[in-house]
MIMAR-159240 format. One line per field, with one value per residue (C-alpha): residue number from 1; residue in one letter; chain; x, y, z. Coordinates in Angstrom, 1 decimal. Each point is the difference from the previous one (the first is absolute). Layout:
! MIMAR-159240
num: c(NUM;...)
residuo: c(A;...)
cadena: c(A;...)
u: c(X;...)
v: c(Y;...)
w: c(Z;...)
//
This chain:
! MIMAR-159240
num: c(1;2;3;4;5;6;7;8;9;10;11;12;13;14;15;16;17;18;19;20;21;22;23;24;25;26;27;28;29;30;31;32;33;34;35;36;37;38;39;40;41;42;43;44;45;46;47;48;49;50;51;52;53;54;55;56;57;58;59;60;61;62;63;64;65;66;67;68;69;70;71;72;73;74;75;76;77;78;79;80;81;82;83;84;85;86;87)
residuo: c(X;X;X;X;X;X;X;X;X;X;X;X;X;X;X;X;X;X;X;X;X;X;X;X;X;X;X;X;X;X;X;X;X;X;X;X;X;X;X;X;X;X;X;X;X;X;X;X;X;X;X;X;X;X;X;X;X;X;X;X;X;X;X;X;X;X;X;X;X;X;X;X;X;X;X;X;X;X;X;X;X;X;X;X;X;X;X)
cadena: c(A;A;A;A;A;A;A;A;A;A;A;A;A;A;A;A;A;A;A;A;A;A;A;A;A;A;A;A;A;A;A;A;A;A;A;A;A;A;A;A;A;A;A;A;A;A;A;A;A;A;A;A;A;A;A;A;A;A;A;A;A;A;A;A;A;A;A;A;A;A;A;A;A;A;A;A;A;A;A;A;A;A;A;A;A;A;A)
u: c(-13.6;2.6;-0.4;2.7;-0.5;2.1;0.0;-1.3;1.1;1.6;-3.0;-0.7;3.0;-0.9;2.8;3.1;-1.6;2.7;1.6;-3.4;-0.5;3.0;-0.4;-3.8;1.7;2.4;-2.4;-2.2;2.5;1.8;1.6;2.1;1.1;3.5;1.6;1.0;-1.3;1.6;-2.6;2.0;-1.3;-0.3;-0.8;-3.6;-1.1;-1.9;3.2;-1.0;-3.1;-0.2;2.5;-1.4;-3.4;1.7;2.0;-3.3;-1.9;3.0;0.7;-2.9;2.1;1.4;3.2;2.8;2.1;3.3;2.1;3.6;0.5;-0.4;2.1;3.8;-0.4;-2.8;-2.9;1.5;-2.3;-0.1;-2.0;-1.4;-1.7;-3.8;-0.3;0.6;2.3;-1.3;2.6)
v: c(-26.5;2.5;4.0;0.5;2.9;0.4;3.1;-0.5;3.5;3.6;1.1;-3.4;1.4;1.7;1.6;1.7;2.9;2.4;-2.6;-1.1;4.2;0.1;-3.0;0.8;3.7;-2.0;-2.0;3.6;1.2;-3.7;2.2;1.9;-3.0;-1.2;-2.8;-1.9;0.1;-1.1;-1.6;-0.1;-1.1;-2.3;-4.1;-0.3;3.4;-0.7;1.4;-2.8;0.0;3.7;-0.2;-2.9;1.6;3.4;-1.2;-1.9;3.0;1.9;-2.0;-2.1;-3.2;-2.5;1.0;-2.3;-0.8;-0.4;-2.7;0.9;-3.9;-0.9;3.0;0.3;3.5;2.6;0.8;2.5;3.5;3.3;3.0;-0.5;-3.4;0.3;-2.2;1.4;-1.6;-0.8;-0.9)
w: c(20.7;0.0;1.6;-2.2;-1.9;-3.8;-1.7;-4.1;-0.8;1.3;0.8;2.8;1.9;3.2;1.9;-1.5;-0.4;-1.6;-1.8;-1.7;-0.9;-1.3;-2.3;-0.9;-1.2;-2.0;-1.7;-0.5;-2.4;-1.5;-2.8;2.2;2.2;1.3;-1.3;3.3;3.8;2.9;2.8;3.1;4.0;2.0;-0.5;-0.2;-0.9;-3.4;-2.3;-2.5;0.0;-0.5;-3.1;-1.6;0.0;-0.9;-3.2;-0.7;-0.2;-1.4;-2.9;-0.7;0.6;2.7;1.3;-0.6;3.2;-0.2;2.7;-0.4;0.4;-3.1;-1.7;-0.3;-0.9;0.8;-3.4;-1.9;0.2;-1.3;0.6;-3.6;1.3;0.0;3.3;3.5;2.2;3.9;2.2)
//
């Protein structure tokens, strides 16, 4: 048995303290929301887990992840889009 602990939502993050206020403030007031987020640190630091569970909460839905590996050219976006873009 694993002491491994994985986080089911926002809210099972511990640590991160501004970052998770900041997001939970966010998620206070969806309407007025931006339209993209950068997550930027360190390897190891819970940057995707902390987006995936954001845009989960955000949005209602998965996020899709995008591997520039199998793209010759980047998804097209605009600012009209209705889903936020993590990078």
């Amino acid at each position: 048995m694993s002491n491994f602990f994985e986080p089911k939502t926002l809210s099972d993050i511990v640590g991160n303290k501004n970052t998770l206020n900041v997001l939970r403030s966010i998620l206070g007031k969806k309407e007025l929301s931006p339209k993209m987020y950068i997550f930027e640190g360190s390897s190891g630091v819970g940057k995707t887990a902390i987006s995936k569970f954001f845009l989960k909460e955000l949005t209602g839905v998965s996020p899709k992840k995008f591997n520039p590996k199998f793209y010759t050219e980047i998804p097209e976006w605009s600012i009209e889009s209705e889903s936020p873009i993590i990078f």
